[in-house]
C-alpha positions as CSV (number, residue, x, y, z in Angstrom):
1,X,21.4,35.2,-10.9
2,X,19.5,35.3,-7.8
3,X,20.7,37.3,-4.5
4,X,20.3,35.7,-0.9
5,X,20.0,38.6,1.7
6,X,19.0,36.6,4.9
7,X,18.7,33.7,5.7
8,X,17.3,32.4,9.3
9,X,15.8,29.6,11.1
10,X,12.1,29.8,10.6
11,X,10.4,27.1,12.9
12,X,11.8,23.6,13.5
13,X,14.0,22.4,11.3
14,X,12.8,24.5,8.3
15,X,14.8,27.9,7.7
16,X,13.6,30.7,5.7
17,X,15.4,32.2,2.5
18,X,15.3,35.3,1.8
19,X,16.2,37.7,-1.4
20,X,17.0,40.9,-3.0
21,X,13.7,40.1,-5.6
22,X,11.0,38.1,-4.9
23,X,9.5,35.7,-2.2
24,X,11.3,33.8,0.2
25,X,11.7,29.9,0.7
26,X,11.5,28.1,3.2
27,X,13.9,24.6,3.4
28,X,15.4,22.2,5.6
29,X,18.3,23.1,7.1
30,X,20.0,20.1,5.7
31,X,19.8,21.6,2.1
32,X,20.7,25.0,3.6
33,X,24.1,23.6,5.4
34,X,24.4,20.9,2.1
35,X,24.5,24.2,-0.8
36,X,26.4,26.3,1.9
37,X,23.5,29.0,1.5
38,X,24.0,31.9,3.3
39,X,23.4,36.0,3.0
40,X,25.0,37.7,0.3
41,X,25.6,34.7,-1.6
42,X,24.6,34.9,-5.6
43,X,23.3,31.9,-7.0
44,X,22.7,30.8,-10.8
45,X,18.7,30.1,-11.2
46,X,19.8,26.5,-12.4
47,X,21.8,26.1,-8.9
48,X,18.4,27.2,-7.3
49,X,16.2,24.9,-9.3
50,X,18.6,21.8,-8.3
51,X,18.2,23.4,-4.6
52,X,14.7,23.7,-4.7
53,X,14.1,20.1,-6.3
54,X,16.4,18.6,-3.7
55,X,14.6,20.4,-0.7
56,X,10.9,18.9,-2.3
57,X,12.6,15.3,-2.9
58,X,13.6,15.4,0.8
59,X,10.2,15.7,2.0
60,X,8.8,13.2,-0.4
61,X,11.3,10.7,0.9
62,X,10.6,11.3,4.5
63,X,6.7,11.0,3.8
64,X,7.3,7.9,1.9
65,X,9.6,6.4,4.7
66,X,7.1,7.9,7.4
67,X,3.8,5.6,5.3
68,X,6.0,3.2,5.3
69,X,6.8,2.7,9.3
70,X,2.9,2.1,9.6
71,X,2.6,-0.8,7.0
72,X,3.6,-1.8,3.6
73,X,2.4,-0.5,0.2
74,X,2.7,-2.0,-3.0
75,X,5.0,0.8,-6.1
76,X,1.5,2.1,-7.1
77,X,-0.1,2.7,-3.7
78,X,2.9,3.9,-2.6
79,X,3.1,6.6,-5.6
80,X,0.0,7.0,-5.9
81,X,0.4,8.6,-1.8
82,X,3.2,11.1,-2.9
83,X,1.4,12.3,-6.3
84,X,-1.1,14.1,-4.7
85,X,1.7,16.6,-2.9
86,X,4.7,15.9,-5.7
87,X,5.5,16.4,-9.1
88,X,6.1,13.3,-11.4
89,X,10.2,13.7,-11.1
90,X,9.8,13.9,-7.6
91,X,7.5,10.9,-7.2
92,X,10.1,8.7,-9.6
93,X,13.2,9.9,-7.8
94,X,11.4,8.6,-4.2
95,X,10.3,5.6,-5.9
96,X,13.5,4.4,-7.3
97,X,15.1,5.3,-4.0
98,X,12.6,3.1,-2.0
99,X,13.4,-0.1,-4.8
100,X,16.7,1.0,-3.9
101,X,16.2,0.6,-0.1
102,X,14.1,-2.6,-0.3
103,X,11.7,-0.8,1.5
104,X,9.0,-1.7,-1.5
105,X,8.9,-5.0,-2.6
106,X,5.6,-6.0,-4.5
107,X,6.2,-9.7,-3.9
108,X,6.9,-9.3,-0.2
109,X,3.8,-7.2,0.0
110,X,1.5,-9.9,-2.3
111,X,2.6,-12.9,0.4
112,X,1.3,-11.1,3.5
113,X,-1.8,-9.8,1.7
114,X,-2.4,-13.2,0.7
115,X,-1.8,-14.8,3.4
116,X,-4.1,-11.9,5.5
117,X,-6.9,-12.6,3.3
118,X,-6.4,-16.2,2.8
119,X,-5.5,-17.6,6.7
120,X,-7.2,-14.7,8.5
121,X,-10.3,-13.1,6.8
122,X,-11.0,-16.6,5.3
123,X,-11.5,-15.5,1.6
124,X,-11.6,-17.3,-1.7
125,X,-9.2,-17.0,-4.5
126,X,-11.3,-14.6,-6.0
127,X,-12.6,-12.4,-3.3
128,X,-8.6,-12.3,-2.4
129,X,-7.6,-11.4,-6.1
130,X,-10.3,-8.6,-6.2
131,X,-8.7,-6.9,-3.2
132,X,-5.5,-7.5,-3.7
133,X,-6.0,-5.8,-7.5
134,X,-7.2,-2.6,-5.5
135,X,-3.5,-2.7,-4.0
136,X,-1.8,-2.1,-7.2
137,X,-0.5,-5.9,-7.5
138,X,-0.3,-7.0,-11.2
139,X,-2.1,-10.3,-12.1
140,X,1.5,-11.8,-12.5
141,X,2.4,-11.5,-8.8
142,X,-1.0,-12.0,-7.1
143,X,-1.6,-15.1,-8.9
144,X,2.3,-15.8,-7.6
145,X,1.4,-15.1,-4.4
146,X,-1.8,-17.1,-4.0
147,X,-0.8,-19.9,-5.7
148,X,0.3,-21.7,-2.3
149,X,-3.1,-21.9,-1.2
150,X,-4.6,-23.8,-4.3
151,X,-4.6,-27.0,-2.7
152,X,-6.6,-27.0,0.6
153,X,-10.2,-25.1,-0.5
154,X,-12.3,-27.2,0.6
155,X,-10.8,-27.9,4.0
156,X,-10.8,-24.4,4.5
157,X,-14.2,-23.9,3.5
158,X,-15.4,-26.6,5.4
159,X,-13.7,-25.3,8.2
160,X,-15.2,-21.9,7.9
161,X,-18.8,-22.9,7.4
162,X,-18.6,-25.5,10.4
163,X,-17.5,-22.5,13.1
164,X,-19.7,-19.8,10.9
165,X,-22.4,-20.7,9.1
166,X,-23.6,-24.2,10.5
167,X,-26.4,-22.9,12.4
168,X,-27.7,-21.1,9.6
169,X,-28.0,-24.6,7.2
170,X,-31.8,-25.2,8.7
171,X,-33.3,-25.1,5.4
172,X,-33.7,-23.9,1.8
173,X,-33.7,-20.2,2.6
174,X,-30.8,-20.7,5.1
175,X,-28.8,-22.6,3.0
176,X,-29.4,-19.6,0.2
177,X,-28.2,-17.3,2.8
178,X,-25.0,-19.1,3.6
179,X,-24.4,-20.1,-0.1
180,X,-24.8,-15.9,-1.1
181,X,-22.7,-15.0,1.7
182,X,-19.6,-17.5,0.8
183,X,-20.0,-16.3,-2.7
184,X,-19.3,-12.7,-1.7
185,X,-16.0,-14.1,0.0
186,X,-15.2,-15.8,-3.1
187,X,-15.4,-19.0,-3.3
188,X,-17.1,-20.6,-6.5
189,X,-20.5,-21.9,-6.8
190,X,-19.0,-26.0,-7.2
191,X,-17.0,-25.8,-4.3
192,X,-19.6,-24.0,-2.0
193,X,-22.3,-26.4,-2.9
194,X,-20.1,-29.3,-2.4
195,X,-19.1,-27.9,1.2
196,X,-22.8,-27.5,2.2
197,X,-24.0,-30.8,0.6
198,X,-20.9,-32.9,2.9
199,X,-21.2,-31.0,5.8
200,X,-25.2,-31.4,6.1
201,X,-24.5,-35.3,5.2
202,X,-21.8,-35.5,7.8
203,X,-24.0,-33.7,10.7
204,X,-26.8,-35.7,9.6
205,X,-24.9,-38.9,10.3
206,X,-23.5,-37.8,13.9
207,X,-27.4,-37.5,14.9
């Protein structure tokens, strides 16, 4: 049985706890006013376990909500975050909450990555699978995600190397540069070659 002989508002909204043996604690005071702590009370150490594990699950929530306000996370980014400050129960508790909430959604998540990498930055299937791995996307729903932009490649290829890389086609060393740089993007070899190869043709034919 533990003995509370003060307790006081420490700084903000974080009171401190204080006891006949032992350190103090410091919690929110929405687990204080929740448990009804207060001097003089006596509490079991399994009531003070609960308290304590409640107190450290509040603050993993609100840093979970708080990452979450700035952009989205996929479940492993996301608990990947809280495990550096957390213990494993704590991390599991937030996550299931935030599955809960439909604040985490891994298919939500895959679309916009896909379509940032895809219609923004202008990458190829692989390039965009490779990064979107890092995330913590299995192959399931990133290959979900990016199946919408199967069709189209090559018009989007073209497109790129027509406002990017046209002035850099001048020969065999500047066609080697573009074809190394479109690889690192990831598009494959095929489709790259057949861009360059149509798009020389076709500028050839306008002079």
């Amino acid at each position: 049985m533990l003995k509370i002989t003060g307790v006081s508002k420490y700084k903000g909204a974080t009171y401190m706890i204080e006891f006949e043996d032992g350190e103090p604690a410091f919690l929110n005071h929405e687990i204080v006013s929740a448990y009804g702590l207060r001097a003089g009370l006596d509490i079991p150490e399994s009531a003070w376990e609960k308290v304590l594990f409640d107190n450290e699950y509040r603050k993993a929530r609100e840093r979970a909500l708080y990452l979450l306000d700035y952009r989205d996370y996929s479940y492993i980014e996301l608990y990947k975050k809280l495990e550096k400050n957390y213990s494993e129960e704590i991390c599991d508790t937030v996550m299931d909450k935030m599955l809960e909430l439909g604040t985490i959604n891994d298919r939500r998540y895959a679309k916009g990555l896909a379509r940032n990498y895809v219609e923004v930055r202008k990458y190829g299937r692989y390039r965009a699978f490779q990064q979107m791995r890092q995330k913590g996307l299995t192959k399931e729903i990133i290959e979900e995600a990016l199946e919408e932009y199967e069709d189209g490649v090559y018009e989007r290829l073209y497109e790129l190397v027509e406002r990017k890389y046209l002035r850099y086609l001048d020969g065999e060393k500047g066609d080697i540069k573009v074809k190394n740089a479109l690889v690192r993007l990831g598009y494959s070899y095929d489709i790259i070659k057949e861009v360059i190869n149509d798009i020389k043709q076709d500028y050839e034919t306008e002079e």
